[in-house]
Structures are given as C-alpha cells and as structure tokens.
TORKOL-4160 file (C-alpha; in steps of 0.2 Angstrom, whole numbers, padded with zeros to 4 digits, m for minus):
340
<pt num="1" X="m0198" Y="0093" Z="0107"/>
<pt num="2" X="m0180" Y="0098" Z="0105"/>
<pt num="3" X="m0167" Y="0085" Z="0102"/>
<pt num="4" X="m0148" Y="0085" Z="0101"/>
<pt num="5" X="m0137" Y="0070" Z="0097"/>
<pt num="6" X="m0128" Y="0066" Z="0111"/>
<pt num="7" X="m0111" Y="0065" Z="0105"/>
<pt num="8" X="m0111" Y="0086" Z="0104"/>
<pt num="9" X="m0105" Y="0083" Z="0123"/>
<pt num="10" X="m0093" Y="0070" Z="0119"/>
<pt num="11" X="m0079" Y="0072" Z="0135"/>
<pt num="12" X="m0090" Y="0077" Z="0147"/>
<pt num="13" X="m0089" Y="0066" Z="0157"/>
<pt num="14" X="m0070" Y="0066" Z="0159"/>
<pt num="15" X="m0070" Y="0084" Z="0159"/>
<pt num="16" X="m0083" Y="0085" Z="0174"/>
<pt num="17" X="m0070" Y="0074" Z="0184"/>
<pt num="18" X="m0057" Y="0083" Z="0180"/>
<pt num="19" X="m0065" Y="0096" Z="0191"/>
<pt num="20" X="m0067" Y="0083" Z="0204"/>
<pt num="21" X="m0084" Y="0083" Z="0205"/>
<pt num="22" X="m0097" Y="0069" Z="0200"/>
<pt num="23" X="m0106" Y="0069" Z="0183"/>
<pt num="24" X="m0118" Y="0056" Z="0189"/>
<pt num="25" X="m0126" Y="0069" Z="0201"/>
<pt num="26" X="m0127" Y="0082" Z="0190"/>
<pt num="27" X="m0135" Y="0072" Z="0175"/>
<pt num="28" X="m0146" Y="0065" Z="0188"/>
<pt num="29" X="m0153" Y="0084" Z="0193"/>
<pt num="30" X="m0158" Y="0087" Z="0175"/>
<pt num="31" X="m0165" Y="0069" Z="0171"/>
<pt num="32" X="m0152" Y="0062" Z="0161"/>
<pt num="33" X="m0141" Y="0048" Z="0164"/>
<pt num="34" X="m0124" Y="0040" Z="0157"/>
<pt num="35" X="m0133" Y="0026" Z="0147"/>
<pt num="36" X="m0140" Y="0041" Z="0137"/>
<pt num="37" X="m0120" Y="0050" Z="0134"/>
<pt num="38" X="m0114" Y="0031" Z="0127"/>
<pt num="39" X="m0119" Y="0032" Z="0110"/>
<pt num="40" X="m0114" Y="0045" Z="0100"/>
<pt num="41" X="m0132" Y="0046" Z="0088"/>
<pt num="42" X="m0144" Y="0045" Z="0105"/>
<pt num="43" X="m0155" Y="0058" Z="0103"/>
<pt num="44" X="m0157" Y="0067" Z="0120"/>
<pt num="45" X="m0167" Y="0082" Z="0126"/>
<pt num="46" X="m0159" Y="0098" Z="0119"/>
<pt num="47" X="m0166" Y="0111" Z="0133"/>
<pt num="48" X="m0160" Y="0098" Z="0147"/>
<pt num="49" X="m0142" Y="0096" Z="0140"/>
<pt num="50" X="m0142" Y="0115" Z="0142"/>
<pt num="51" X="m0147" Y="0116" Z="0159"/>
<pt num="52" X="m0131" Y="0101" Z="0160"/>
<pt num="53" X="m0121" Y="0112" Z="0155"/>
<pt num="54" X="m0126" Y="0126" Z="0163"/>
<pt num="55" X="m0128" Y="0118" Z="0180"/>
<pt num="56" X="m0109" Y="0110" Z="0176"/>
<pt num="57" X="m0103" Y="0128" Z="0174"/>
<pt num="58" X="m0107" Y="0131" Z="0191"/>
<pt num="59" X="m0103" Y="0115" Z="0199"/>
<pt num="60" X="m0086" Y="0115" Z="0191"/>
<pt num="61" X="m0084" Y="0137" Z="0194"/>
<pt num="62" X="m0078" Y="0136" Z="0177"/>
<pt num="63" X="m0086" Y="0150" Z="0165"/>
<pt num="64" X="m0078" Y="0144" Z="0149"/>
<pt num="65" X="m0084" Y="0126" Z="0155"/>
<pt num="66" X="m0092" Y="0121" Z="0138"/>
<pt num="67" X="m0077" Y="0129" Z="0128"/>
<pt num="68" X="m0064" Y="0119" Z="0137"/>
<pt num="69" X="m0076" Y="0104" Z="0133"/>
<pt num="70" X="m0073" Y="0106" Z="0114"/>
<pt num="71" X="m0054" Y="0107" Z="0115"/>
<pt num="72" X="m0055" Y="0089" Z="0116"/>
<pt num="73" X="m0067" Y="0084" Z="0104"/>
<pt num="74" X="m0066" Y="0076" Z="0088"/>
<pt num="75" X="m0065" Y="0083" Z="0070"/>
<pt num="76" X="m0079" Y="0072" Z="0069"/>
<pt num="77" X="m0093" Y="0077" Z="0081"/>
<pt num="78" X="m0108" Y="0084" Z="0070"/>
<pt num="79" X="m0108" Y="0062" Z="0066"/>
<pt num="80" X="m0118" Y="0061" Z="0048"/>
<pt num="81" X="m0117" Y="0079" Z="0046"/>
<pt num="82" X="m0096" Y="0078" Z="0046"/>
<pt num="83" X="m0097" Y="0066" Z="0034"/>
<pt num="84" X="m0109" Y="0076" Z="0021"/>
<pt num="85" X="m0095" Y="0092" Z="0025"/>
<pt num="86" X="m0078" Y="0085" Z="0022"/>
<pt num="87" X="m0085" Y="0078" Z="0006"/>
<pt num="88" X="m0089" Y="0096" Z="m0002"/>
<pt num="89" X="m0077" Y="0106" Z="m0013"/>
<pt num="90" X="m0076" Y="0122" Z="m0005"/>
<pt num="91" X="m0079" Y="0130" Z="0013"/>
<pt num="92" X="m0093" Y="0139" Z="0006"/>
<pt num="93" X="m0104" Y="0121" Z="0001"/>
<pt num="94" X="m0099" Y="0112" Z="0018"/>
<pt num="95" X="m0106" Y="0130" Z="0026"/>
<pt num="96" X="m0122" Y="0128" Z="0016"/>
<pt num="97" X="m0123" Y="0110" Z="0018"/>
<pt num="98" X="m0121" Y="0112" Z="0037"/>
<pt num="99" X="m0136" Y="0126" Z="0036"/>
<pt num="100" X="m0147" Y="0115" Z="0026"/>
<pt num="101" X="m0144" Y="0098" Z="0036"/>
<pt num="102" X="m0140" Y="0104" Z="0055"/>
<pt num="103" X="m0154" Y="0093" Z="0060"/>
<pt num="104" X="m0145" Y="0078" Z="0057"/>
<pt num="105" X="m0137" Y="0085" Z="0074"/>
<pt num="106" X="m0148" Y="0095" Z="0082"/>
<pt num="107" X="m0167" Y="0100" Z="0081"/>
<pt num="108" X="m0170" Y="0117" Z="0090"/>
<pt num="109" X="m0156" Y="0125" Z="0082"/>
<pt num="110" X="m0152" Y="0138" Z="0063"/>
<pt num="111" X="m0136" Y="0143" Z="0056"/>
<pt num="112" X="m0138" Y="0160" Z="0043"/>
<pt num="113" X="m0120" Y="0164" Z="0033"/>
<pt num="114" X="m0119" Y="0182" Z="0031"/>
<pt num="115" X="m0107" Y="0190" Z="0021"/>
<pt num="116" X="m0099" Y="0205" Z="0013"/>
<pt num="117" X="m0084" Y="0210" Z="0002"/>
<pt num="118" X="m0071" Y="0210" Z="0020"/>
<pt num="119" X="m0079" Y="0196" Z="0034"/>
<pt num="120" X="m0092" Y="0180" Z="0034"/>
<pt num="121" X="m0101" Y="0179" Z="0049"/>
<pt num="122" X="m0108" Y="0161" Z="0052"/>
<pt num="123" X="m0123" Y="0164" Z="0064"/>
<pt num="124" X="m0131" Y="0153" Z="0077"/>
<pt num="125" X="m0150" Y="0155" Z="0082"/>
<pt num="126" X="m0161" Y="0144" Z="0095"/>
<pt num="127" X="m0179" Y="0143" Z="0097"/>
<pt num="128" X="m0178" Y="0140" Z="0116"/>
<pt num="129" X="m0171" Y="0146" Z="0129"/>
<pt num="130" X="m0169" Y="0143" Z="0147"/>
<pt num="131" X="m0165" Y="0153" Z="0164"/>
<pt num="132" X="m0145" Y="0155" Z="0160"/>
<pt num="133" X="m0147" Y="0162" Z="0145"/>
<pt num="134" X="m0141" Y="0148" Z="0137"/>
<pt num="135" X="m0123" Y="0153" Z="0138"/>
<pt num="136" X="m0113" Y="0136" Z="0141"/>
<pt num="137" X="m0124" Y="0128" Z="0124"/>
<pt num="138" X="m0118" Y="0144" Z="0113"/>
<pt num="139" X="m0102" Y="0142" Z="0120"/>
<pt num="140" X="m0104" Y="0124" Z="0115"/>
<pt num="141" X="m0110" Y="0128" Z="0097"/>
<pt num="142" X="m0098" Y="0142" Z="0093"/>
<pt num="143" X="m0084" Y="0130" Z="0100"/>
<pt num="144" X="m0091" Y="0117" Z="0087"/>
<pt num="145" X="m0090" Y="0132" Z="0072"/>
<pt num="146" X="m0073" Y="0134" Z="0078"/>
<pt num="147" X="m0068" Y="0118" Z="0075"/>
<pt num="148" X="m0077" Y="0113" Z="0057"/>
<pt num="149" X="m0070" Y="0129" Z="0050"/>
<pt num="150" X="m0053" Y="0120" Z="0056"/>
<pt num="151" X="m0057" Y="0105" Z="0053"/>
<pt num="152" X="m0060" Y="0110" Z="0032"/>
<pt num="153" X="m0045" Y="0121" Z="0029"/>
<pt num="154" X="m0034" Y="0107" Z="0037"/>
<pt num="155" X="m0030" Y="0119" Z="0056"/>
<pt num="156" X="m0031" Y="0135" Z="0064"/>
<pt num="157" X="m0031" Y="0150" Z="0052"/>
<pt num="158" X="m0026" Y="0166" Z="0058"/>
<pt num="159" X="m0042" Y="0179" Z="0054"/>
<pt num="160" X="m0055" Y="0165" Z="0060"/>
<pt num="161" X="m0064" Y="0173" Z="0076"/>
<pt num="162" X="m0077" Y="0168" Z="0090"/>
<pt num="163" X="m0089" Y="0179" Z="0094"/>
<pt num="164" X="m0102" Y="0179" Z="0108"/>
<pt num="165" X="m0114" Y="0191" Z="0117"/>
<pt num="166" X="m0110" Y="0183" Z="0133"/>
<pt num="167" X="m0100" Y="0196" Z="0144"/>
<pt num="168" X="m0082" Y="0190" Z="0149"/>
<pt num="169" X="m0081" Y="0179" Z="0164"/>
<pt num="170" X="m0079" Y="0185" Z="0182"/>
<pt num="171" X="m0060" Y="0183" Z="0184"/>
<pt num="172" X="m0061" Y="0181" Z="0201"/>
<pt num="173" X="m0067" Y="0162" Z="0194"/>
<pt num="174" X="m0058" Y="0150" Z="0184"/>
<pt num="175" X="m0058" Y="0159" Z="0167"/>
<pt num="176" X="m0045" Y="0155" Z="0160"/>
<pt num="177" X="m0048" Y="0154" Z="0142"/>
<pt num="178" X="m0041" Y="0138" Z="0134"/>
<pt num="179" X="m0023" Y="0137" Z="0123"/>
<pt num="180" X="m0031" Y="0135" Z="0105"/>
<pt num="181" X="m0045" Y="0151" Z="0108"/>
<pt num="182" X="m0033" Y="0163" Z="0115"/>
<pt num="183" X="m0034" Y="0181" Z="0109"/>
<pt num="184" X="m0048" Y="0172" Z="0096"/>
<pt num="185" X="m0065" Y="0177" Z="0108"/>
<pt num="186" X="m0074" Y="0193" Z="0105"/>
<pt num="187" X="m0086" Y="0195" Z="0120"/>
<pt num="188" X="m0098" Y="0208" Z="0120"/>
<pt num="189" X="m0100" Y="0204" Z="0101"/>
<pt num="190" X="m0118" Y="0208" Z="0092"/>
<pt num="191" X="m0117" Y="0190" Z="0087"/>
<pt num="192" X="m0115" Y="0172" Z="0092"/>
<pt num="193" X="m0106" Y="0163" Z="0078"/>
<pt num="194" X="m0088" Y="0163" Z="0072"/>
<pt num="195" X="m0080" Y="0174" Z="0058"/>
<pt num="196" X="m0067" Y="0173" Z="0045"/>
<pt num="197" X="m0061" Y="0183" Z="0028"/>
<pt num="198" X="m0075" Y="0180" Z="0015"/>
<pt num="199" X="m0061" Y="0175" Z="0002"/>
<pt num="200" X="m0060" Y="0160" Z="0013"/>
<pt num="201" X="m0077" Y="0152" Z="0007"/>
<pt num="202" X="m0068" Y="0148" Z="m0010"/>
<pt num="203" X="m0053" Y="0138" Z="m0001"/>
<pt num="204" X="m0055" Y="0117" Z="m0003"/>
<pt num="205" X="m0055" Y="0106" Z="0009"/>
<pt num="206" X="m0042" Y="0098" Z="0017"/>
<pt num="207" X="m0042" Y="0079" Z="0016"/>
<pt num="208" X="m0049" Y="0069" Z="0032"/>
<pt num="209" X="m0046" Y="0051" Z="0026"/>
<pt num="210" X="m0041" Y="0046" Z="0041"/>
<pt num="211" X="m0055" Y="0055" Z="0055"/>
<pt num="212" X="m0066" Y="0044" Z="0042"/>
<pt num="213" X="m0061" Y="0028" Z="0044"/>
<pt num="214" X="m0060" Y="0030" Z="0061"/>
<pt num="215" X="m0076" Y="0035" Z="0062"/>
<pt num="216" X="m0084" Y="0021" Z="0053"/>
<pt num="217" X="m0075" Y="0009" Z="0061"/>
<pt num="218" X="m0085" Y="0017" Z="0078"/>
<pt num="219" X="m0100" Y="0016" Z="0068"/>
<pt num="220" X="m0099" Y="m0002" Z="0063"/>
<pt num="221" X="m0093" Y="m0006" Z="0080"/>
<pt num="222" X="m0110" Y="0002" Z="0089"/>
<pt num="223" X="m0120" Y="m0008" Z="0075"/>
<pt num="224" X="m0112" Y="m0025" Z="0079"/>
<pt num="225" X="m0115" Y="m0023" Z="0096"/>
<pt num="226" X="m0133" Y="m0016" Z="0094"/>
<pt num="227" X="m0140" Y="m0029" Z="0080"/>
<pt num="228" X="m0128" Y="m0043" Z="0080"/>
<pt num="229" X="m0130" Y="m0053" Z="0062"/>
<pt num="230" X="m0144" Y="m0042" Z="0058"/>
<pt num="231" X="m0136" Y="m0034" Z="0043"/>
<pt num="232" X="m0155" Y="m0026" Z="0039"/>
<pt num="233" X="m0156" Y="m0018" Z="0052"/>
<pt num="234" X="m0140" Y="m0012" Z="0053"/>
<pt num="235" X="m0141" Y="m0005" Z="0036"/>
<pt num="236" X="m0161" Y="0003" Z="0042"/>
<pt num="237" X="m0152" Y="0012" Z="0056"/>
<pt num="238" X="m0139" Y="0021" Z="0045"/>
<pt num="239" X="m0153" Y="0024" Z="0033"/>
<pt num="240" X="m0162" Y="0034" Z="0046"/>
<pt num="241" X="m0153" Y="0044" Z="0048"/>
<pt num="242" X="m0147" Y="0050" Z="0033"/>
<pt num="243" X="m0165" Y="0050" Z="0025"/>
<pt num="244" X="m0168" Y="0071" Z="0028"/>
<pt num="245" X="m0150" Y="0074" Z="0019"/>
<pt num="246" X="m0157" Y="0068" Z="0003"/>
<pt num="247" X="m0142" Y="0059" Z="0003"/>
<pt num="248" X="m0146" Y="0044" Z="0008"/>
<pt num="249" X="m0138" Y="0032" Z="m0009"/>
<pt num="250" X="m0132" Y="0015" Z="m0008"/>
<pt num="251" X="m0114" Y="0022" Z="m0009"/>
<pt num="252" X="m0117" Y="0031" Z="0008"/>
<pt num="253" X="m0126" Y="0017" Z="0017"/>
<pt num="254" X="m0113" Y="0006" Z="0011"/>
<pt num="255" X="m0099" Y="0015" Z="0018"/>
<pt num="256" X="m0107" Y="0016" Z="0036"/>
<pt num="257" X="m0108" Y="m0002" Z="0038"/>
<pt num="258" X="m0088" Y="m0002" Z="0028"/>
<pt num="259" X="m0094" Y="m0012" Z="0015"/>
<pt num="260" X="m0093" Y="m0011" Z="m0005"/>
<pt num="261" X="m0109" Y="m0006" Z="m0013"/>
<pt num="262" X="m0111" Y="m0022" Z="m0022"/>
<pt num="263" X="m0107" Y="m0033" Z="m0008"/>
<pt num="264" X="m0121" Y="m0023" Z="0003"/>
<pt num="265" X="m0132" Y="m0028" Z="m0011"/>
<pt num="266" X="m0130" Y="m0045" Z="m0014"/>
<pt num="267" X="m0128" Y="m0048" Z="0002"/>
<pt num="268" X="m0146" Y="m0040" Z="0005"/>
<pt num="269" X="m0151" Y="m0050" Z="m0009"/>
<pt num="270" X="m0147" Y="m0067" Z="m0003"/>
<pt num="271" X="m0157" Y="m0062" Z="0012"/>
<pt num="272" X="m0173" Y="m0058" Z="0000"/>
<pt num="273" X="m0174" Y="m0039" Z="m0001"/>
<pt num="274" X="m0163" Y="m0025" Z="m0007"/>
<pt num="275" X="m0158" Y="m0007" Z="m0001"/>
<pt num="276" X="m0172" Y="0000" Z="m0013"/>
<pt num="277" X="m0185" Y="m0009" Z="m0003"/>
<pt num="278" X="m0176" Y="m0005" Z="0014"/>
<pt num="279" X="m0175" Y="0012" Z="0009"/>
<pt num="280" X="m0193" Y="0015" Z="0004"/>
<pt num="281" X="m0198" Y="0006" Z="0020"/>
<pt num="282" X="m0190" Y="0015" Z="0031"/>
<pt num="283" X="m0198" Y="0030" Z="0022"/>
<pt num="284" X="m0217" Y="0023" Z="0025"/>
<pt num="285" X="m0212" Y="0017" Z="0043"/>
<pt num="286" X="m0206" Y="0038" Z="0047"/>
<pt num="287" X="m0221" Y="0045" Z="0037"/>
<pt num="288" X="m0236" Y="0037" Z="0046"/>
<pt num="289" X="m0226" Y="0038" Z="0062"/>
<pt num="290" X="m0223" Y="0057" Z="0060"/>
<pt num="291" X="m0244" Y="0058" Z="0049"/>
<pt num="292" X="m0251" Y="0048" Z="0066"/>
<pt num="293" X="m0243" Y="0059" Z="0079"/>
<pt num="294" X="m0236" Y="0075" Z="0074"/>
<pt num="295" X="m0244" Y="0091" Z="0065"/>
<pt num="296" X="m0230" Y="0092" Z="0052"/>
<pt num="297" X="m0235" Y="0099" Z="0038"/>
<pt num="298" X="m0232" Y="0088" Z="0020"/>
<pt num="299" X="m0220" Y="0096" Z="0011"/>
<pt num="300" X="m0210" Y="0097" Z="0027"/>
<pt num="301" X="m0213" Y="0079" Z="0029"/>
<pt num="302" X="m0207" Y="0075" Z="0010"/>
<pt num="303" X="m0189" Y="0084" Z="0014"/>
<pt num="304" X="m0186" Y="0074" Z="0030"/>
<pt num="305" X="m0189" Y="0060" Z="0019"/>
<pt num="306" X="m0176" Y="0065" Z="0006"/>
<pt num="307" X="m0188" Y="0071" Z="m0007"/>
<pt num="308" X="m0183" Y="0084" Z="m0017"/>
<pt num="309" X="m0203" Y="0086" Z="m0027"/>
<pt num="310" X="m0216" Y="0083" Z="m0013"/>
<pt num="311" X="m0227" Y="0076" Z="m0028"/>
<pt num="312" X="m0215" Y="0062" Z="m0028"/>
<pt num="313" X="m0219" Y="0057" Z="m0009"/>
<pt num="314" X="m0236" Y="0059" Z="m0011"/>
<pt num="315" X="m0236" Y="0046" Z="m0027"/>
<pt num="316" X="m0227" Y="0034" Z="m0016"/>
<pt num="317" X="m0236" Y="0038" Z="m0003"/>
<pt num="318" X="m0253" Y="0032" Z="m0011"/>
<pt num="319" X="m0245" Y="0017" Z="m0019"/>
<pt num="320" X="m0239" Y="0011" Z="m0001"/>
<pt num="321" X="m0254" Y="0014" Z="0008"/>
<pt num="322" X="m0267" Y="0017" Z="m0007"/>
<pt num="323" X="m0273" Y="0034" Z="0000"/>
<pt num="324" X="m0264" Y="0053" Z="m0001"/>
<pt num="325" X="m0253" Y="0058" Z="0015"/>
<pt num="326" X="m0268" Y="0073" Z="0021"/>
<pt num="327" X="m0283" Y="0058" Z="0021"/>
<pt num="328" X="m0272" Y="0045" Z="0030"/>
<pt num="329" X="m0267" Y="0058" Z="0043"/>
<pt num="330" X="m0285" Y="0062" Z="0044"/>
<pt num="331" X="m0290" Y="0044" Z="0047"/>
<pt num="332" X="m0278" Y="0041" Z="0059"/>
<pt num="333" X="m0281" Y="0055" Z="0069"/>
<pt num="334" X="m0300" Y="0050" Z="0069"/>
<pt num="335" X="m0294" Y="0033" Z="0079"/>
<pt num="336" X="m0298" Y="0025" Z="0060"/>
<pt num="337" X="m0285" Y="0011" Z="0058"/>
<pt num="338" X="m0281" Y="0018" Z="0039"/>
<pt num="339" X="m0276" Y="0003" Z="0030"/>
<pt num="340" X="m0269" Y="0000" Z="0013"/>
C-alpha cells in the first residue's frame, strides 16, 4: 500500500470551505475522514488523497485547486524530513537528502536531481496512478518543491520554475494562478518537478530557527496529548519515525520531545531503561512486524531500520531472537510461533 503523511494537505479543510462547499462530504466519497487530517504524521492512503484532490478540484471548479492549497502551507510540511533538510550545508545535500528519505513523507513516490552546466531539474515519479491523471497530487508535490527550494535559500529566487505536463486550465474555470507562482508555471513541460540554475546547489541554507521551534513545540503538544506521562512512549513514537533516516541519535529524539539529551537520558534511567534499549526495541518490534507480514526483502529491511551494513542487522537480529532474519520470516510464515 501507498501511504502519505497526512499533513502534505495541511489547509484543506479551510480551503475547501473557502469554496463554500463541504470537506466532510467529499472526504466521505473517497473513505476518509477529518479525524484522519488531525495529525500531521497519520499516515493515510496515498491513491485516495489523490482522488481527494482530484474530486476537490472539481467540486470547487478550481483547476489549480492543489497549488492554491500550498500557498498556505508551512515551511515545515515534509514533518521529520524538514528537519533532516534545513540542517544540511548546501541546497545540493537537502536535495539528496530529500531523494534518499522521501518516505519519511510519502511511500509511492521518487525524486531524481538531474543536472547540467545551465539548469537542475528536480524530478517527481509515482508508482500509481489513478483515472485523473493524477494532476491535483503533482500539482501538490511540485507546489511542495517549490516551496523547500524557498524555504532553504531564505525566499523566492528569481530563475526557480515549476514545470508540469498537465495542459493549462480551461479559462473559462477558475484558473487563476495564485500570487507567488505567477509567470513561474511551464505547462506543457516534458517534466514534473521544478527548476533552477545549477550554481544554486552550492548556496547554504538559510536559518529556520524559528519554523523549528515552532514545530516541535507542535510535536510535543501532539505527544502530551497522545501519551500523557508516558515519556517512553513518547520518545518510541519520534523514534519511529526517524528510524529509516539512519538518523535516529539521542540528540534527534531528544529534540522532538524539546528536551536536553542528558535529561532525556537520565530521565529514561530513573524509569529503568535507556534510549539504547528503546531504540533497539523499536527496531525488533518493526522487523518481525514487516518479516511476519510483508515480502520485503533483507537488505531493504536493514535500511528502514537505519542500518547502514545489513550484516549489522542480521547480528542483532539473531541476538534478539536467536535465529537470522530469512529463517524467522520462514517460521512465521509457516504459522510457527518463532521464539527466541
């Protein structure tokens, strides 16, 4: 299955009733609902939240629908994946981070950077499809490109481009492209992505202090309100998911729950564990859920854990369980309860 984090459609709601029309009905036609939109890291059916939008396009006669929606989003939206950007040194690393990692925000879905001596063209690719075309999610997704290239140089730059192979809207229809895209949308193009100068990639980014305390002070919220005085499971959540980064450090879980390291740590040690033992924990828990039900191979398995070596995985894997990844996936499969 395909699966989005919610928060990519952060505004919809108000946006839909700025076209006075009902977002409950429409999320109700394509099996969704308003609980699923309230947290930010829900992880929702990628293919339906393109028929949302889709479907929202036409209910709302508004071609550019999904564009309009990003004009009011935050710098902030890829959630886990923003923080991993802002925090590279040039818009070259946040571009390959954002390649590597783009399922932190969204399985389904590939970036490729392509570049020569003039332009950079940063390429969108989905496995899926649906009976629109998917032209309000590309709309969606170039709008997000838009707006991390932005959001690292610190603003719009004159030269930086969206491109999409949709044709122009009808203009009989309400297509009127929104203020900070204007003269910046090449329709017809052989591509969906965005574009820039290729001396950009060597440009640093622009400080986002600020957006990041902002967002963890959301994030700590959300926690507080999920697992009240639970400060392990608190600290299991943000390690979830930040495990296939191969990023997941003390220092990074720590700032999620706005904490110093060494307080995190002692204060998981007065409770008897320790983010070692959290960590590798969470790491069994996802690899005999993924082993039991999935056909993922091992080595894809070991870097969704955050392994860079997939010997390392298996040897932990044995040590957790006392048999290799291949023959607990085996025995589970064959209704044997595998057991350590």
């Amino acid at each position: 299955m395909y699966l989005i984090r919610s928060g990519a459609i952060e505004g919809y709601w108000s946006l839909v009733s700025r076209y006075q029309q009902n977002p409950t009905a429409i999320l109700e036609q394509v099996g969704l609902s308003a609980a699923q939109l309230q947290e930010p890291d829900a992880l929702v059916s990628y293919q339906r939240l393109a028929d949302l939008l889709d479907i929202s396009s036409e209910v709302c006669n508004a071609p550019l629908f999904s564009l309009q929606l990003t004009t009011t989003q935050s710098p902030m939206i890829f959630g886990d994946l923003s923080i991993l950007s802002v925090q590279q040194e040039s818009l070259r690393e946040v571009l390959e981070v954002s390649q590597r990692h783009i399922h932190l925000h969204a399985m389904g879905v590939s970036v490729d950077i392509l570049s020569d001596e003039q332009y950079t063209e940063f390429v969108l690719d989905f496995a899926f499809t649906n009976a629109y075309g998917l032209q309000q999610l590309i709309q969606l997704s170039v709008g997000h490109m838009f707006i991390t290239v932005c959001t690292v140089l610190g603003g719009y730059q004159p030269g930086l481009q969206i491109h999409v192979r949709q044709a122009a809207p009808d203009k009989s229809k309400q297509t009127e492209i929104p203020g900070q895209y204007q003269q910046k949308i090449v329709f017809n193009s052989h591509f969906d992505g965005v574009r820039f100068p290729t001396q950009w990639l060597q440009r640093k980014p622009a400080s986002h202090e600020e957006e990041l305390r902002e967002y963890f002070q959301r994030r700590v919220q959300f926690l507080e309100r999920a697992y009240p005085d639970n400060l392990q499971a608190q600290a299991r959540y943000i390690i979830s998911n930040l495990l296939a980064s191969g990023e997941c450090t003390l220092e990074r879980v720590s700032a999620g729950l706005n904490l110093h390291p060494r307080t995190l740590q002692r204060k998981l040690t007065d409770e008897g564990t320790s983010f070692r033992e959290l960590l590798q924990k969470n790491r069994r828990d996802t690899a005999e859920h993924y082993l039991r039900y999935t056909n993922i191979s091992i080595t894809d398995l070991a870097l969704n854990l955050g392994y860079a070596e997939v010997a390392v995985f298996s040897r932990h894997f044995k040590q957790w369980t006392g048999q290799s990844p291949r023959a607990w996936q085996q025995a589970a499969k064959q209704g044997v309860n595998p057991t350590a």
